[in-house]
TISE-332124 format. One record per atom (N, C-alpha, C, O): atom name; residue number from 1; x, y, z. Coordinates in Angstrom, 3 decimals. Layout:
<pagus>
  atom    n         x         y         z
    CA  NUM         X         Y         Z
...
</pagus>
This chain:
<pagus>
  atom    n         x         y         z
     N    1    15.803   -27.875    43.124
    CA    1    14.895   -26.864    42.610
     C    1    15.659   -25.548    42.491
     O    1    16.267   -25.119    43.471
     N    2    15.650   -24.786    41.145
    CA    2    16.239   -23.667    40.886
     C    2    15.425   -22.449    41.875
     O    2    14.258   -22.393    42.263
     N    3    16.785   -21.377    42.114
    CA    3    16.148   -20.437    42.806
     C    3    15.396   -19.348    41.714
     O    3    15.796   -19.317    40.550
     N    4    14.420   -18.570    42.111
    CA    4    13.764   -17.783    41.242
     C    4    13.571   -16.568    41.760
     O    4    13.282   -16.512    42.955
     N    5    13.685   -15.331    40.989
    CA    5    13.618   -14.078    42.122
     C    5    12.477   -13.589    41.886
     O    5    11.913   -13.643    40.793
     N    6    12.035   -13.063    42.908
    CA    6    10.611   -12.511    43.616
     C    6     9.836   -11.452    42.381
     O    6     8.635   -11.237    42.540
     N    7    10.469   -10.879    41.300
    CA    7    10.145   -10.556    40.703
     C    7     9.787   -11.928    39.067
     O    7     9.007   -11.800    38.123
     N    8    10.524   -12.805    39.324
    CA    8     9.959   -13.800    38.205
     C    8     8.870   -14.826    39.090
     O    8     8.354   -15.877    38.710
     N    9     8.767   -14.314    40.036
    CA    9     7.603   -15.620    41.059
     C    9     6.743   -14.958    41.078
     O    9     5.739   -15.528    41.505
     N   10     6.542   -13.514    40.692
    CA   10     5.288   -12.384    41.056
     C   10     5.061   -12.955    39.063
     O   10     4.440   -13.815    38.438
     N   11     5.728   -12.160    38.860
    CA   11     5.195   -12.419    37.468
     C   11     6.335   -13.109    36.189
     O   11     7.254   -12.444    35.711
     N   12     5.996   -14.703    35.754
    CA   12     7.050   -15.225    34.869
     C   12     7.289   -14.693    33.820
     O   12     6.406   -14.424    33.005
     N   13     8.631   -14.422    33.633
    CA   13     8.835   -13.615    32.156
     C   13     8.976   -12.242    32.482
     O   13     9.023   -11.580    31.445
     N   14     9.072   -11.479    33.605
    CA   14     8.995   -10.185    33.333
     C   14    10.707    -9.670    33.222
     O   14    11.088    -8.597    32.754
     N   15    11.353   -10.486    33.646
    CA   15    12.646   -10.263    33.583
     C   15    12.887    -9.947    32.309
     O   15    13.443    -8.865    32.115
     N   16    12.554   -10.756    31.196
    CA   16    12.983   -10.685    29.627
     C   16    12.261    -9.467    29.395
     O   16    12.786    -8.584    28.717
     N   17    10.874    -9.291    29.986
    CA   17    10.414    -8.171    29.250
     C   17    10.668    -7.336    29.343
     O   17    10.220    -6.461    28.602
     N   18    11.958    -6.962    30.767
    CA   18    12.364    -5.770    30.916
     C   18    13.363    -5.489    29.693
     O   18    13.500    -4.427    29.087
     N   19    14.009    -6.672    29.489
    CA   19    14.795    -6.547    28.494
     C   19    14.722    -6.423    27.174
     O   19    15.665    -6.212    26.412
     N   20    12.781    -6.649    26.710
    CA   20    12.597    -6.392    25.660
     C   20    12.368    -4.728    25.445
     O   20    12.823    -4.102    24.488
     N   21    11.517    -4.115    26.609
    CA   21    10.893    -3.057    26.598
     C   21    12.558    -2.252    26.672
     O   21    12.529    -1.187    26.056
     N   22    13.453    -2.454    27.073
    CA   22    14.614    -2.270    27.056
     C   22    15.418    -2.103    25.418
     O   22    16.099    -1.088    25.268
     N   23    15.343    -2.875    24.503
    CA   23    15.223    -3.018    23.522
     C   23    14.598    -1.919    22.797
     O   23    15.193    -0.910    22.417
     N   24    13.468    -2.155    22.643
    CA   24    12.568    -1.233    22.273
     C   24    12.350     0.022    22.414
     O   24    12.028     0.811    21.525
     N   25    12.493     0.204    23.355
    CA   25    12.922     2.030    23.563
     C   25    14.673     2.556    22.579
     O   25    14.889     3.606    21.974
     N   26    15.744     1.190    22.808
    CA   26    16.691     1.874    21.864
     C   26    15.912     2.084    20.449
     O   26    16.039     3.208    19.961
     N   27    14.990     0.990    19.609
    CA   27    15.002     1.161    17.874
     C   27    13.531     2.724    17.749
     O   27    12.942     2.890    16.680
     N   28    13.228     3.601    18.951
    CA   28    12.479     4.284    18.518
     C   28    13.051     5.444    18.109
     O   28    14.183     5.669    18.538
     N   29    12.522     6.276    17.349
    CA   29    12.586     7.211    16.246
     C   29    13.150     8.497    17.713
     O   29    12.907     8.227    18.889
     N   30    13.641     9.373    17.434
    CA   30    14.180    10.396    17.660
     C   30    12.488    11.268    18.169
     O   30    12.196    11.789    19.245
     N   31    11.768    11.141    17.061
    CA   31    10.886    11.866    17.805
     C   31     9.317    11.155    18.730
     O   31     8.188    11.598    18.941
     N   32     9.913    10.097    19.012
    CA   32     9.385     9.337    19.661
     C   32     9.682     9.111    21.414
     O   32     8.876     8.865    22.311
     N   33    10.661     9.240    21.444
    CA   33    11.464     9.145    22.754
     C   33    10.586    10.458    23.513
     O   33     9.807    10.034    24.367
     N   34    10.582    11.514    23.396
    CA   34     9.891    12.588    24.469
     C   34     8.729    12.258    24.803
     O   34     8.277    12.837    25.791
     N   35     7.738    11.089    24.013
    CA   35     6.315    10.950    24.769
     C   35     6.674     9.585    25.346
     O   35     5.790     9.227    26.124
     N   36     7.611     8.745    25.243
    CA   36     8.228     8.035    26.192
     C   36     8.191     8.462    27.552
     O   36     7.526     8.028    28.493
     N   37     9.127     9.507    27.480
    CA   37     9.468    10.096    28.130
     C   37     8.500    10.792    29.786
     O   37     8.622    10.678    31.005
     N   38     7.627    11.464    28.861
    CA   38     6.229    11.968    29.480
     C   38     6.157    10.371    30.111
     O   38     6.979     9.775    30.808
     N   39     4.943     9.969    29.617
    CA   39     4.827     8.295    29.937
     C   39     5.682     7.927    30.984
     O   39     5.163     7.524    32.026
     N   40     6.686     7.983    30.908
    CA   40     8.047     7.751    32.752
     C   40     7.434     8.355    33.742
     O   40     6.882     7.879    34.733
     N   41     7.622     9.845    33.271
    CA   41     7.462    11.073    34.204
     C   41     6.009    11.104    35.012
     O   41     5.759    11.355    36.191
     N   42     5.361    10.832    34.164
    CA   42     3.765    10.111    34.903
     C   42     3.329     9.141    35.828
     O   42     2.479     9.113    36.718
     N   43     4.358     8.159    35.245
    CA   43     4.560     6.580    36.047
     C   43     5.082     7.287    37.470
     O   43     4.358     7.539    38.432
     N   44     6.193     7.485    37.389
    CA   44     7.119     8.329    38.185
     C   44     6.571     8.977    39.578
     O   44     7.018     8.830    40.715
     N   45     5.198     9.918    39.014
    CA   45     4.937    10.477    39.472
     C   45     3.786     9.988    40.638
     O   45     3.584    10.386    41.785
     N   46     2.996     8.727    39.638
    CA   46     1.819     8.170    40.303
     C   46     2.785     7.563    41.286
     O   46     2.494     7.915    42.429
     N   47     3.745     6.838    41.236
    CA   47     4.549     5.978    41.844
     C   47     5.012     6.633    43.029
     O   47     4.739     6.055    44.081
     N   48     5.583     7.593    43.093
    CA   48     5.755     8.530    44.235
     C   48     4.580     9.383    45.119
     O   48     4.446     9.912    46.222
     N   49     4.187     9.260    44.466
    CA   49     2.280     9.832    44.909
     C   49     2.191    11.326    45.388
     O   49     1.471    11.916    46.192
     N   50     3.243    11.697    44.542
    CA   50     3.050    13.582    44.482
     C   50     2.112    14.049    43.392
     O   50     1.932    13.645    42.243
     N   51     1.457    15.228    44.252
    CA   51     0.535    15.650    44.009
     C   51     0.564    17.189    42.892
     O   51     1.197    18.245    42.891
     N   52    -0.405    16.622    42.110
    CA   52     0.097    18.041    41.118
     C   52     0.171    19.472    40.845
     O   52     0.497    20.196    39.904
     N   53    -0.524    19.666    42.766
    CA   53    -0.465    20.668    43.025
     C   53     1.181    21.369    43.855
     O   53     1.462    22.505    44.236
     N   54     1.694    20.518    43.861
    CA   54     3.062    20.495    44.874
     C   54     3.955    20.754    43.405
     O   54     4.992    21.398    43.566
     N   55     3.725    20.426    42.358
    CA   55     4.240    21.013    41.094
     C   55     4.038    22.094    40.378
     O   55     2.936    22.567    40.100
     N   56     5.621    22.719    39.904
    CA   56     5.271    23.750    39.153
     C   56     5.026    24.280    38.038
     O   56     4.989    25.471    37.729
     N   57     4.721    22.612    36.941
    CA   57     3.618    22.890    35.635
     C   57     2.319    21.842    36.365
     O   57     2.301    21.071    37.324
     N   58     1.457    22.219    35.504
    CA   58     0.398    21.410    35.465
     C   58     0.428    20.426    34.580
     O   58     1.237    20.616    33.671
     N   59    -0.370    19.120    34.515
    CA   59    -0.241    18.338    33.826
     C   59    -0.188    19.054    32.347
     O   59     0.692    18.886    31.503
     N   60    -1.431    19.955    32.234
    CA   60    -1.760    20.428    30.918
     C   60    -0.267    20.941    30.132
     O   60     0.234    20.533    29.085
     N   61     0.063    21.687    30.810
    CA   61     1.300    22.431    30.554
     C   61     2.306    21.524    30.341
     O   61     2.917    21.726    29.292
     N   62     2.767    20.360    31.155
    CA   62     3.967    19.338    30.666
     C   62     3.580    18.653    29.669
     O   62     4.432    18.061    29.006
     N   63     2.264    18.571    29.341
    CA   63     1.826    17.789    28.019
     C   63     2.135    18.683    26.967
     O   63     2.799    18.340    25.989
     N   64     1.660    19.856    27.140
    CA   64     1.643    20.870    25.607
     C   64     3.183    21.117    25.672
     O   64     3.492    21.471    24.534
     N   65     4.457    21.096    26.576
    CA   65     5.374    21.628    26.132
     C   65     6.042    20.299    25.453
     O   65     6.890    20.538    24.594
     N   66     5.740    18.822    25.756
    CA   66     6.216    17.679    24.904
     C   66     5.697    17.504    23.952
     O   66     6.224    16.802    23.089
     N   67     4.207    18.209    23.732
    CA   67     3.856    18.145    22.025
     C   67     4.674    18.960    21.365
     O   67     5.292    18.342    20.498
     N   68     4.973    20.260    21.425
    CA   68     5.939    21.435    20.785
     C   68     6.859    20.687    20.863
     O   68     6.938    20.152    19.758
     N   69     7.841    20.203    21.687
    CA   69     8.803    18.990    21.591
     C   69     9.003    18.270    20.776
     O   69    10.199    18.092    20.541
     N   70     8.258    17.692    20.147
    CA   70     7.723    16.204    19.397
     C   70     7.639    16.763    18.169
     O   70     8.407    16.361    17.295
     N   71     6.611    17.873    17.864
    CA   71     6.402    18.540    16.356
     C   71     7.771    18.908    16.075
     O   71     8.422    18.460    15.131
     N   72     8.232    19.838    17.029
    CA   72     9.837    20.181    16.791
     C   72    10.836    19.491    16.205
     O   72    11.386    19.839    15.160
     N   73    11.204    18.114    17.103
    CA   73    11.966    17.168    16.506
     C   73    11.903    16.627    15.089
     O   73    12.865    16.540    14.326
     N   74    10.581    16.255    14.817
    CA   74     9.980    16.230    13.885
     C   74     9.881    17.008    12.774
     O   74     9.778    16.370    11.727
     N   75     9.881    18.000    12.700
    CA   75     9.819    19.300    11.947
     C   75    11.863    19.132    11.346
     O   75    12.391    19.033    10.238
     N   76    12.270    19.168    12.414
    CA   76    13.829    19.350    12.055
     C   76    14.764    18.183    11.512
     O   76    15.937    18.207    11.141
     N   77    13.471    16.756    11.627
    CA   77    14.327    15.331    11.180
     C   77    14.116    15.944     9.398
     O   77    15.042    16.055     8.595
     N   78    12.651    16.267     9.128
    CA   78    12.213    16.166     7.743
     C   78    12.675    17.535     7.090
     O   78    12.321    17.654     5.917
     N   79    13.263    18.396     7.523
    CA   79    13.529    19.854     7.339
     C   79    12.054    20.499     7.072
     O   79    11.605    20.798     5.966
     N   80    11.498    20.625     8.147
    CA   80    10.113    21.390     7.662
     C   80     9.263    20.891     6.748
     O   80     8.343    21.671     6.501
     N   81     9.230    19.787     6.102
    CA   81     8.142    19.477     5.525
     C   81     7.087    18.600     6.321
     O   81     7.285    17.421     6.614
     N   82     6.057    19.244     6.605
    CA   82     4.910    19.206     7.390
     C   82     3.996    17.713     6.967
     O   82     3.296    17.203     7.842
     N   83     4.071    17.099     5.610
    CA   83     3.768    15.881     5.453
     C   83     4.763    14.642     5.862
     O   83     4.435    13.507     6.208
     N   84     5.660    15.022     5.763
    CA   84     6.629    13.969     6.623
     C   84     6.554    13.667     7.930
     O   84     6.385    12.589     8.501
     N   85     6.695    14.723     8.315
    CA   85     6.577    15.322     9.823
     C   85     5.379    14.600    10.075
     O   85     5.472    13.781    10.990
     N   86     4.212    14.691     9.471
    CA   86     2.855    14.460    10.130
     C   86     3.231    12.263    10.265
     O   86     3.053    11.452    11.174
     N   87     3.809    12.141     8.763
    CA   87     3.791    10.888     9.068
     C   87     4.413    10.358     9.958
     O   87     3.970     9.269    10.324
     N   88     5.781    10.943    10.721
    CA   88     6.168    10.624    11.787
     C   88     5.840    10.422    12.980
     O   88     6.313     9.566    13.728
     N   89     4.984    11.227    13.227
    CA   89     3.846    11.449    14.370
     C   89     2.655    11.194    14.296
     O   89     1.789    11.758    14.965
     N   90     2.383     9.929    13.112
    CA   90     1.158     9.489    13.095
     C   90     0.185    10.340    12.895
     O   90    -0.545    10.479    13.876
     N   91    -0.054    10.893    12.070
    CA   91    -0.574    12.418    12.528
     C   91    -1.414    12.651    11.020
     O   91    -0.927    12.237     9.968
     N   92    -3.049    13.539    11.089
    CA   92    -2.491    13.902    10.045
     C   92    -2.064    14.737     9.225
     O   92    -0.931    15.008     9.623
     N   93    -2.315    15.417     8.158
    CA   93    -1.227    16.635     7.900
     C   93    -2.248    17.367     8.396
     O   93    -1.640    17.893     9.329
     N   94    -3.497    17.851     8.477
    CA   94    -4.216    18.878     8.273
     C   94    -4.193    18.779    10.473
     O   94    -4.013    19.738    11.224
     N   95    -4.393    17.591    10.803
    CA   95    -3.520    17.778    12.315
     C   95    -2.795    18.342    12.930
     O   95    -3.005    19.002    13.947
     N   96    -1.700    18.119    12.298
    CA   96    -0.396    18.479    12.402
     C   96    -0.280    19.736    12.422
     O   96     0.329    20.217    13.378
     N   97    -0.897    20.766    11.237
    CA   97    -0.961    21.993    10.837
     C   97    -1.603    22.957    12.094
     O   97    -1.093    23.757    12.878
     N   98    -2.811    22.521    11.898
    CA   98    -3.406    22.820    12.959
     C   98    -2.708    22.896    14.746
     O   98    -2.529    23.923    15.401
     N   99    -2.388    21.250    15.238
    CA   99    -0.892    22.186    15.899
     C   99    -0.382    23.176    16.156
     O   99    -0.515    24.044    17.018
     N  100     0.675    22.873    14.751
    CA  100     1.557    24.075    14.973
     C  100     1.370    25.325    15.047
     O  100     2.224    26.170    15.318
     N  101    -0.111    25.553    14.734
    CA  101    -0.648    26.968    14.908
     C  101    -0.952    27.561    16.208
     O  101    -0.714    28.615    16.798
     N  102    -1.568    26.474    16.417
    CA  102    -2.375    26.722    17.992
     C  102    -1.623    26.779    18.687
     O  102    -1.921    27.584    19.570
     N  103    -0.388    26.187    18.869
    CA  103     0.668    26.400    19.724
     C  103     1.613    26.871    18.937
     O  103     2.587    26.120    18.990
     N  104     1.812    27.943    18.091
    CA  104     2.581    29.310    17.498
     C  104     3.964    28.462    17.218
     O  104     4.990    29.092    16.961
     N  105     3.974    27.506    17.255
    CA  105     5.940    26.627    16.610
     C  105     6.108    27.515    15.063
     O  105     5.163    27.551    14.275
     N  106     7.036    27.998    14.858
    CA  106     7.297    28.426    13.972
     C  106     8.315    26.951    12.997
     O  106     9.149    26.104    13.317
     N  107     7.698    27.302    11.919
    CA  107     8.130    26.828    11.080
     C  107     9.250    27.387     9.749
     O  107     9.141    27.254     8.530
     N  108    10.039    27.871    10.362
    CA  108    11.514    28.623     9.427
     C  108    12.289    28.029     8.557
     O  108    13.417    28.521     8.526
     N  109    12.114    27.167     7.847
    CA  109    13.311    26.290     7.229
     C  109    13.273    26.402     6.061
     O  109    12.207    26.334     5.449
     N  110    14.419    26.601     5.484
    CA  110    14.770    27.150     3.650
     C  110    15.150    25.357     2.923
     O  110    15.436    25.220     1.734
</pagus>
């Protein structure tokens, strides 16, 4: 009988899936990776079981500075065009716009 490690006896297949989800994080888009990212930092956080008061943003605040993040990247893959941009981020344009207002991202590009 083959040996099996405690992580494929808890759950079969998760080994590959590390390796898919592994995968998968390389083919994502440039402006995709920072809400990845967030998403870790969350895991991370529940996982360690610090409290968000022992931190010095608030959730709200690490969220809104990875959206400005995200529009940003975004903004600078398409050179400022705000319909591209929106399609990158799933988004939609009149979304998107809205955004970048509310949170003041300047949009400068010739």
């Amino acid at each position: 009988m083959a040996k099996t490690s405690n992580l494929e006896t808890r759950r079969p297949g998760a080994a590959a899936q590390g390796v898919e989800a592994d995968l998968t994080l390389l083919n994502l888009d440039r402006a995709q990776r920072p809400s990845l990212t967030l998403f870790h930092d969350v895991e991370s956080l529940a996982k360690s079981q610090l409290s968000l008061v022992s931190s010095k943003l608030t959730l709200r605040e690490k969220v809104r500075d990875y959206e400005i993040e995200l529009i940003r990247i975004a903004l600078d893959q398409v050179e400022g065009n705000q319909r591209l941009a929106a399609q990158l981020l799933r988004l939609k344009e009149s979304t998107l716009s809205r955004k970048i207002k509310r949170l003041g991202i300047p949009v400068n590009f010739s």
